[in-house]
N, C-alpha and C positions, 0 to 999 in steps of 0.2 A: 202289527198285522203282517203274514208271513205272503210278500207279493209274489208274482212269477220270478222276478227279478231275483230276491233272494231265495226262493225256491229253488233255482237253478243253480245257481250262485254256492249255496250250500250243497248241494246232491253233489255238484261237480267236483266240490275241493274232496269231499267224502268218499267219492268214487277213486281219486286222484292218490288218494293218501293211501284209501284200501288195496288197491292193485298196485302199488308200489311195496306195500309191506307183504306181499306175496310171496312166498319163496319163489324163486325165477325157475331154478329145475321143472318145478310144479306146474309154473304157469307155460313155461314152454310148451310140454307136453301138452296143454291142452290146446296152444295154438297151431301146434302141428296135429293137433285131429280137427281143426276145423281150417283150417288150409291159412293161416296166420301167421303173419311175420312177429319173430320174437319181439319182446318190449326191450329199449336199454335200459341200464340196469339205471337204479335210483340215485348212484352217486355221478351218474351226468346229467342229473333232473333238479340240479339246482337255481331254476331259472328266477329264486327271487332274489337272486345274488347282483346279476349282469346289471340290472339299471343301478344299485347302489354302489358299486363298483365302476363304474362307466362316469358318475358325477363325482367320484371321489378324486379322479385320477383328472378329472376338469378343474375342479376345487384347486387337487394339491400345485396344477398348473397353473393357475391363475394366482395362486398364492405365490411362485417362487417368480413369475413373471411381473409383481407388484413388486416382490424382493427387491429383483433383481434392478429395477427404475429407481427406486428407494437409496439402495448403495451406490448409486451415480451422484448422488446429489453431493456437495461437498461444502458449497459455499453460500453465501447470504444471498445473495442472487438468484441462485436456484432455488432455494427456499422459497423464495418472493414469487419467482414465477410459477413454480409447483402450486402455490397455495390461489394464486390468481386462476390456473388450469382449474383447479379441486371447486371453486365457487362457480365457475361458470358450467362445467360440467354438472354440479348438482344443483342446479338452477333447470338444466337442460332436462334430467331427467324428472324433476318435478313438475315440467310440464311449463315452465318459461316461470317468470315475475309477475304477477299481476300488477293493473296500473294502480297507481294511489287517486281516491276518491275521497271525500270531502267525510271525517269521522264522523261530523254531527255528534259529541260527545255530550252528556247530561248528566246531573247530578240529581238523584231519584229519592236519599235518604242520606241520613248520618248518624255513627252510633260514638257516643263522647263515653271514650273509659280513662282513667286515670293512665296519663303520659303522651296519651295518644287518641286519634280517633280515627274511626272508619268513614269514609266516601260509599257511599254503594252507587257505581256508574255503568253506562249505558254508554257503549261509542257502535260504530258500525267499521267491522272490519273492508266489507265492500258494501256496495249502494243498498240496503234491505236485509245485511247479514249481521245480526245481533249481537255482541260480544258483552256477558255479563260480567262485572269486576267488582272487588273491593280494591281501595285505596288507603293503605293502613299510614297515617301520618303522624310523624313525632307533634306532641303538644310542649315538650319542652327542648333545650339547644334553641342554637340560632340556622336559622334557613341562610343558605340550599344545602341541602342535605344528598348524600349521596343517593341515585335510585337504585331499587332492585327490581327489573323485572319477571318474573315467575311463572314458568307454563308449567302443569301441573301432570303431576302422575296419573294413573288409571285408576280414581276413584271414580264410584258412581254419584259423590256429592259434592264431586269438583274442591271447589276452593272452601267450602265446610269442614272436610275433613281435620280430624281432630288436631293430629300433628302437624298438618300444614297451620294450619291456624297459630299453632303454636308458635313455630317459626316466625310467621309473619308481627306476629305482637310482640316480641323478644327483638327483634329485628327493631323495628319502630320504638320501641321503649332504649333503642341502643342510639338513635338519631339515626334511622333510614329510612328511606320512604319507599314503600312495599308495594306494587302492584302487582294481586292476584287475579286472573282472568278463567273464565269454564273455557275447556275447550269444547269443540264439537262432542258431543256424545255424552257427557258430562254436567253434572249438576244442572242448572236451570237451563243445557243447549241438548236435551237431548235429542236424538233424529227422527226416532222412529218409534213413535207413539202408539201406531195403531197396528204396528204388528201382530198376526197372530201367534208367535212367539215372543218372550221377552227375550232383547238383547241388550245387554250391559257392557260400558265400558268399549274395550277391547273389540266384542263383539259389533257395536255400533261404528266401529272403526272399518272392520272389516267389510260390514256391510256396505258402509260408502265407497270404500277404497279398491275394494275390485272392480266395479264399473268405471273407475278412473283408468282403471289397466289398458281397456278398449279406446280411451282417446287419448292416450300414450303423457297422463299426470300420473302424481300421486298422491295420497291423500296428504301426505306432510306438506303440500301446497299450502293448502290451508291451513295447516298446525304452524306451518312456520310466519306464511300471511300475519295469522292473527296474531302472532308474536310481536312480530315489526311494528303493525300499527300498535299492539299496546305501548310499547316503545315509543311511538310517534305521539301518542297521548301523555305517556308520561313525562316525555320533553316538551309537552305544554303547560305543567306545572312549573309556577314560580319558586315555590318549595323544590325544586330539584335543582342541581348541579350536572350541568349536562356532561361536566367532566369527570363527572364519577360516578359510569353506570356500571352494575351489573346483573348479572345473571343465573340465577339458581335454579334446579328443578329435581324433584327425587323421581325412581325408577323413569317410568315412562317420560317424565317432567325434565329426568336428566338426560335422556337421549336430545330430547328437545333443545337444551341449551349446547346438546352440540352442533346443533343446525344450525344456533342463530348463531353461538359464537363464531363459524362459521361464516358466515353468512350477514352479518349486521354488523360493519367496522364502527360503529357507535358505543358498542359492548366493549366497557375498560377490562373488567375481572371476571369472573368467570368459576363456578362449584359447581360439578355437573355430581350426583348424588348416586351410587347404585345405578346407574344409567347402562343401556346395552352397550358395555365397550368392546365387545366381540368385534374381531371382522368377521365377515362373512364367511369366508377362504380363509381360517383360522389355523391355529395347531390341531395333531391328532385329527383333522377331519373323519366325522361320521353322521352322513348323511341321516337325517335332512340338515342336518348343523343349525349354526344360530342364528335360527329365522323366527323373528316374531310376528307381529299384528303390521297393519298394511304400513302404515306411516316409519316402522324402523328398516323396510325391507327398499336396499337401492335397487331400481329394477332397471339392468341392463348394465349395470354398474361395471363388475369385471373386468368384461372385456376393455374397457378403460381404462386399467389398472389403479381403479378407484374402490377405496374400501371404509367402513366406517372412521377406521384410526385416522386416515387423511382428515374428517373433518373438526378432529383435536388439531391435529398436526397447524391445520389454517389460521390458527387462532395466535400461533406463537409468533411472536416471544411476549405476549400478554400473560398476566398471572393466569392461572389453570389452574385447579384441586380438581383429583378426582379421588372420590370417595366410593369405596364398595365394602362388603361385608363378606366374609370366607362363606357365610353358610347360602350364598347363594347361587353357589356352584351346582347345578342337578334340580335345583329349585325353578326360581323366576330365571336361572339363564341357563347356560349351558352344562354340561359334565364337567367341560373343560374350562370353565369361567375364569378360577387365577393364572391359567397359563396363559389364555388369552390376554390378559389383562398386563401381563407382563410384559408379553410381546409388542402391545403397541405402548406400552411406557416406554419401554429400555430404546423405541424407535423416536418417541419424545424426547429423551433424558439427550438423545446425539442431537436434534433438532434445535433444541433448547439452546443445545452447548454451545453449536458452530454461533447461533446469534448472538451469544456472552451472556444468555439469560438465564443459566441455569438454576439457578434460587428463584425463578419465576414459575417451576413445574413441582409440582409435588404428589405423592400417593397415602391415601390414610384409607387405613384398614379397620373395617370390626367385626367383630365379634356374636352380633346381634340378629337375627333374622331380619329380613328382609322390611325395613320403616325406615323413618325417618326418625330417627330413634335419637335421646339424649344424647348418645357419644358423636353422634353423624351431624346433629345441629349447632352441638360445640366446636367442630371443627371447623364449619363453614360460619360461623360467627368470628372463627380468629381469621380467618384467609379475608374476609372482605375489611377487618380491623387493620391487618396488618397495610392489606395493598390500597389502603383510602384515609388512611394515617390516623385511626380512631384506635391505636391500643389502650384507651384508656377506658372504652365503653366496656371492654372487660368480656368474660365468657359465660359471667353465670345468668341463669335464665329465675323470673317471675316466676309467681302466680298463676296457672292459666285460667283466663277469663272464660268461662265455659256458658254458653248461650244456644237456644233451640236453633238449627241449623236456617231456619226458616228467614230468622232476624238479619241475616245475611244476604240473603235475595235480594233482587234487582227488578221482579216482577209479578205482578199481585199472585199470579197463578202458582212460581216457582217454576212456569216453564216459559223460555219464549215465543215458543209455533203458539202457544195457546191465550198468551196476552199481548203480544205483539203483532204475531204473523211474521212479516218478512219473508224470506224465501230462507229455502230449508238446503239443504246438502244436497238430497235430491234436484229441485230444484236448479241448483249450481254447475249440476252434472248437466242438465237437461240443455241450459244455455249456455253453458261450454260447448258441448256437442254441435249445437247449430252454427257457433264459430265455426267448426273448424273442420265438420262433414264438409264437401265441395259437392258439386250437382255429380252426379251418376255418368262415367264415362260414354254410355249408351244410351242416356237421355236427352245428351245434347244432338242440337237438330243439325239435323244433315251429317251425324257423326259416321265414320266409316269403320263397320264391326271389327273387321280385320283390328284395325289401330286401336279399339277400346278393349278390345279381348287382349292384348297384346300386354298394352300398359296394364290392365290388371294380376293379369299371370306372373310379368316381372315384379309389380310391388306384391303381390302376395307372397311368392318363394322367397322374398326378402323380410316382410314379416314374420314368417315363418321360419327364418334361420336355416333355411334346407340347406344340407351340406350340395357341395359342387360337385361331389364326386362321387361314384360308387364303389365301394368295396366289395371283394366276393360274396357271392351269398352261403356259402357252405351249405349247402341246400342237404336235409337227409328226410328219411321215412322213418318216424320213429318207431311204429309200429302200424299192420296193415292187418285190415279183415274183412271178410267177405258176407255181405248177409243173403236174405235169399235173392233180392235186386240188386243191392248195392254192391258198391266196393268202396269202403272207407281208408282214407289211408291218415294218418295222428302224424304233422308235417310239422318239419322246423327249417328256417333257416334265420340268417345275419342281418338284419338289416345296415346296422351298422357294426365295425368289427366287435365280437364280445356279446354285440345285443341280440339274443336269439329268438326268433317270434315263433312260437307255435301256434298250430290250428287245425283245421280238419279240410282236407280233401274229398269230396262226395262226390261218385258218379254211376251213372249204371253198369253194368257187369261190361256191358260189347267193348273191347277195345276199338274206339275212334276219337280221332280227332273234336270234340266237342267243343259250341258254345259254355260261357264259364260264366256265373256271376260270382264276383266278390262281394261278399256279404261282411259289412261294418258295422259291431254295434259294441257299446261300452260295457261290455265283462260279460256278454252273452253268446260267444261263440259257438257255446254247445248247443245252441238254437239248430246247427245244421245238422247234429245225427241227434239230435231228440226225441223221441217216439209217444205221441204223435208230433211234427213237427211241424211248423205254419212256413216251413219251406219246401214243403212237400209238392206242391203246386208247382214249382221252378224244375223241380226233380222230371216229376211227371210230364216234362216237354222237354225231355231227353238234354237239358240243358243239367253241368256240372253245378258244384259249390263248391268256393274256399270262402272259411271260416277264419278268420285272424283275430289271435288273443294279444290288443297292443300292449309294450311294452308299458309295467305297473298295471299289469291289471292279469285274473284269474292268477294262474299259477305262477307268474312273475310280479304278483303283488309281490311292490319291497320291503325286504324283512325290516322288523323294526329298528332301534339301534343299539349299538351295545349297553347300553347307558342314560343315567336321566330319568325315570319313571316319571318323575313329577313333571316334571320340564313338559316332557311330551305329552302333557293333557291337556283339554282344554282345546283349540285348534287341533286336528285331526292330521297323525300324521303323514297322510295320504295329499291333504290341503298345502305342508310343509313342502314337502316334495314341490309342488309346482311352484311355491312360491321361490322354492334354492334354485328351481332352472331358469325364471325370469330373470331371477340375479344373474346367471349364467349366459343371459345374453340366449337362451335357449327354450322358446314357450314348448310345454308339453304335447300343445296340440301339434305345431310341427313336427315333433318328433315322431308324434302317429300318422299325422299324413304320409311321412319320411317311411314309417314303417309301409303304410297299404303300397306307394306307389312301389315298396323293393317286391311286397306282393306280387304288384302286375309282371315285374322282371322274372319272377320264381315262373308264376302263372305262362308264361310266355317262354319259358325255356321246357314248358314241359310238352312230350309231344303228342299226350290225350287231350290237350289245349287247342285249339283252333283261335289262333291270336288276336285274328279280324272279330271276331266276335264274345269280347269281351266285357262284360255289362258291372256296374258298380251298384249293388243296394247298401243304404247307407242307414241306420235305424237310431233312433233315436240321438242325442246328442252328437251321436257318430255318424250324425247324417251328416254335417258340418264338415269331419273329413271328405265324405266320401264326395261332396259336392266340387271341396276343392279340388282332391284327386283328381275329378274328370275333367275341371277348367285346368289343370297343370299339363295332363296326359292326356294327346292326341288321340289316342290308339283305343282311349274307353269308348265304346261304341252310342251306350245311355246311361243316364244317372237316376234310381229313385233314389227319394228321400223322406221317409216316413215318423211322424212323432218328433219333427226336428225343428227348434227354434226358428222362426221366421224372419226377425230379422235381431240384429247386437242390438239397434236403437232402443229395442223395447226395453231392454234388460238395464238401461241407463233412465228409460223412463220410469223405471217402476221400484217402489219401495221395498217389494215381497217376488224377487226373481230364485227361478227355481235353478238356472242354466249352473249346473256343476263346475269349479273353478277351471278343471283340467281342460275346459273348451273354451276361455276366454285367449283371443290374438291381440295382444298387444299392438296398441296403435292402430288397430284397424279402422277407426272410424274419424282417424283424420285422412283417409283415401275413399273406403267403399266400405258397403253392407254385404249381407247375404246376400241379397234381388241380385247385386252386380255381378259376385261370383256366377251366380248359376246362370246369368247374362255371358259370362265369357263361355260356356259351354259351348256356345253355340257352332255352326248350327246343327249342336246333335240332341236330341232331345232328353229334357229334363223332367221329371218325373214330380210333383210335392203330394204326399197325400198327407193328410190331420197336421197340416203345419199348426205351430204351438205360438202362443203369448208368453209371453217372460215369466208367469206364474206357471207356466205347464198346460194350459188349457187349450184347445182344441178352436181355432180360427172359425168362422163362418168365410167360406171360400170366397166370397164379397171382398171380406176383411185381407183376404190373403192376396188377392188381385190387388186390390188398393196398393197394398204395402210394394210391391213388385212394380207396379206401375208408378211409383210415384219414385221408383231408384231407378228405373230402364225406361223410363217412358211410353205413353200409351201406346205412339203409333212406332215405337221404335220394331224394327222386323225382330231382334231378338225375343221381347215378349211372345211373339207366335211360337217360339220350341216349346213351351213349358205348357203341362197338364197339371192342372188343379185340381184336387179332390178332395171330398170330407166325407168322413163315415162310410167308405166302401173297405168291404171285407177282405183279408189280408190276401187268401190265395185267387180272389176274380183282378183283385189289380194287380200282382206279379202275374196274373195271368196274361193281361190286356199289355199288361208294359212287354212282355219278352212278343207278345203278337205285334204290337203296334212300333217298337223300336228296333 
């Protein structure tokens, strides 16, 4: 269905490409018969250059500043305490440790095959959170046997999966005792049942893990949780040997054993399989780089000088294999996969060394696409032989015992929300959040505006990563034209050095000093010279408009990368983008509030501007900027905000949230909501019309006072700025708001 959205959206780039391929002679001459400033030429119109170029040169920084910490380290000592830093910093940014709760573990079924047999068990990772497993145990040797525990790839049938299965019975037929566990999203845990899209895997990842972003976890909270307790459980088998555990996991399974290797001093050995061993802040950097699904992405990481390699690096001088395949280069990982790959060994191989453990680290390579493939399972059947003193169990593999995936299950349905219940991912988020929300700085009684407007502003521009400083604006007129009312002027300047923001200046012909509103919406700039325009209404009360196209978005959409076709599908690489600036310690949304408020500096050094009267509409998702904008900056006179999320909680309540990733704030919901922002406006008057539900839908203004009163409090005097509206037409309420503010 072709909306306004993309409507505009397409005309603009088309318009944009066409009058760019114009011969310039040509086009001149026609702007000098209608009294028009030349266009510059096309080769300074490279604006989708500046953001991917701006994170590159963040990137190659944050890479040579991890370098550079890295070549200090020299002795065992440092070693110890690096790796002691590296576990509590990525504990920090997961969002803390959960406490440990009573497993409650059961045994549901068992399947007897020759050598060995299955457990199908049931433990609870936290109080009502279901973790389905198999238990693959030798029936011949003598017990305790050494354990494996095993978090699994991105399959949709979890511990089913063919090849895993395989492993795990070759394993056990070798005298090991195997425990396979679903992660979230995954075979019998899937989350999100009753979507009106299917999402798989990955997908399901995603979907939990960016409402985690808002109360400043991460989804590998949980991926790594349920790791430990399966570990907890399988140290309560008398069949194991608590002295000889380890840990294996292919692709997505191998990222995962480097969390817990990391992370669980319980873990003797250690095969992480095809696993994301990218850092982030890699070789050859080319944005969006190697960013995957919510659980591999460290957010805020960087600036720490924390990168995935470190959490290999933690694990030493314990045995380690890591296993990848050359053809996964441009595939499941990056373009630059073996160089990466090199880079943080050859940073191992010195790590190793200083501790004397060099024959403890090793690299095996194949040849094979992207599995867990016979050459990949031979290997890690000699690494946990050699380092658990079993070389006699030998390398070669069985039989495979092949059975309907179903015989495997842990619960009548094959799902747990629907034979169990318990509480679901959503759910998990939900009561998280009431942790760790605090009451509304302007709810509490007797609270003094000034002090709660205050504290909000401060933690917000800290949220927000807003830089401290200002750079020029290099402020220019890219081209100006005269209609029979208007005077448009097509404007750029800097917000930050390099980052150049275009948009459109509207005013009427009279040279004066005028009221201005800055108009914020996500990739619809062109709203303000549109014909017919639904800012037409703002026009006609003699009041200006600037239009800002924020940085990534219209004409400064980031080019894609050099590299990787496959890689980059799948997740959107628009979605990448934000998730390489969380890493960065840098959310996207600051970077656009960053942008509007250089705005108001442009807007205010212009002298058709009348300063004092300068108003913010904020339109859709961009109302979220524009809201902050005016609780940041004194000088905004009033804020509307139309079409705009109501408040972040919802978006944490709800399974089916529509809110675009580029406007989630990191951590904000262990401070304040929406309600409080536009509570710090005060006392200038705030504007909400068609506030939205987490699906997109359209509030009953009941519902929208609720929500607002129950973050600022009923009788607090900040509630009295704000006007509530639903279903009034676009140009009577720009109309009411420039009369009434």
């Amino acid at each position: 269905m072709v909306t306004r959205r993309t409507f505009l959206l397409g005309n603009a780039t088309a318009l944009a490409h066409s009058a760019l391929d114009l011969h310039l002679p040509a086009l001149a001459a026609v702007h000098a018969a209608e009294g028009t400033q030349e266009a510059i030429p096309r080769s300074q119109r490279d604006f989708w250059n500046d953001w991917p170029n701006s994170i590159t040169r963040s990137m190659n920084q944050a890479a040579a500043s991890r370098k550079a910490l890295l070549a200090g380290i020299s002795t065992k000592q440092q070693i110890t305490d690096r790796s002691a830093l590296v576990r509590s910093q990525l504990w920090e940014i997961l969002g803390g440790r959960p406490t440990e709760t009573p497993l409650n573990p059961r045994t549901v079924g068992t399947i007897d095959r020759r050598g060995y047999r299955i457990e199908k068990v049931l433990f609870e990772s936290m109080p009502e959170v279901y973790v389905t497993a198999n238990l693959y145990l030798p029936t011949t040797g003598k017990a305790p046997y050494p354990g494996i525990v095993v978090p699994l790839g991105h399959t949709p049938n979890g511990k089913a999966y063919r090849n895993y299965q395989y492993s795990y019975q070759n394993l056990a037929r070798k005298g090991y005792v195997v425990l396979a566990y679903d992660p979230f999203g995954q075979g019998e845990r899937r989350q999100y049942l009753h979507l009106s899209r299917a999402v798989l895997t990955t997908g399901e990842h995603l979907q939990a893990g960016r409402p985690m972003i808002l109360f400043g976890s991460g989804f590998a909270r949980y991926r790594v949780w349920d790791g430990m307790r399966a570990l907890d459980y399988l140290l309560t088998r008398s069949e194991v040997d608590p002295q000889r555990i380890g840990c294996t996991g292919h692709s997505g399974g191998g990222t995962m054993t480097m969390y817990l290797a990391a992370l669980d001093s319980r873990i003797q050995v250690a095969v992480a399989v095809e696993a994301n061993f990218e850092n982030m802040a890699g070789p050859y950097y080319d944005p969006p780089g190697a960013i995957a699904d919510a659980e591999q992405n460290l957010i805020g990481s960087l600036p720490l000088n924390l990168d995935r390699g470190d959490m290999l690096a933690a694990f030493a001088p314990k045995p380690l294999l890591m296993s990848y395949t050359v053809h996964d280069h441009g595939q499941t990982y990056s373009p630059v996969y073996e160089e990466a790959i090199k880079e943080n060994y050859d940073e191992l191989v010195r790590i190793y060394s200083i501790l004397g453990a060099r024959d403890k680290v090793e690299l095996f390579t194949g040849h094979l696409p992207h599995e867990l493939d016979f050459f990949q399972r031979r290997a890690m059947y000699g690494w946990f032989n050699r380092w658990f003193g079993k070389t006699d169990a030998g390398l070669e593999e069985e039989d495979f015992d092949a059975s309907p995936d179903a015989d495997l299950n842990c619960t009548a349905t094959g799902q747990v929300l629907t034979s169990l219940g318990g509480k679901s991912v959503v759910q998990l988020n939900r009561d998280r959040v009431k942790e760790l929300l605090p009451p509304g700085p302007f709810s509490i009684q007797g609270a003094d505006p000034s002090s709660a407007r205050a504290q909000i502003r401060a933690q917000l521009a800290k949220l927000l990563a807003l830089p401290t400083k200002r750079s020029p604006l290099n402020q220019r007129i890219l081209s100006s034209s005269a209609e029979r009312k208007l005077r448009i002027d097509e404007i750029q300047f800097e917000s930050d050095p390099g980052i150049r923001i275009t948009g459109w200046f509207v005013r009427p012909k009279q040279e004066t000093a005028r009221p201005c509103v800055l108009f914020l919406s996500d990739g619809l700039a062109g709203e303000a010279v549109a014909e017919p325009s639904v800012l037409e209404e703002i026009l006609s009360q003699g009041t200006a408009i600037c239009a800002i196209n924020f940085r990534g978005s219209d004409l400064s959409t980031p080019r894609p990368p050099s590299g990787g076709p496959v890689f980059y599908r799948g997740m959107t690489v628009e979605e990448r983008f934000v998730w390489t600036n969380l890493v960065l310690g840098s959310p996207l949304i600051g970077q656009r509030v960053w942008d509007s408020l250089r705005a108001l500096d442009y807007l205010r050094a212009r002298p058709d501007v009348n300063a004092s009267q300068i108003r913010v509409l904020g339109k859709g998702p961009a109302g979220l900027a524009a809201l902050m904008v005016a609780a940041l900056d004194d000088s905004v006179r009033s804020v509307l905000i139309q079409r705009t999320l109501a408040t972040y909680v919802s978006v944490v309540d709800s399974e089916e949230y529509s809110l675009p990733f580029d406007w989630f704030v990191p951590g904000i919901l262990q401070h304040f909501d929406v309600p409080d922002i536009a509570a710090a406006v005060y006392p200038r008057p705030v504007w909400v019309i068609d506030a939205l539900d987490a699906a997109g839908e359209v509030l009953p203004e009941s519902a929208v006072h609720a929500s607002y009163a129950q973050r600022v409090g009923e009788t607090s005097i900040a509630l009295k700025q704000f006007a509530l509206r639903v279903s009034v037409e676009d140009g009577d309420a720009y109309a009411d708001w420039l009369k009434q503010s």
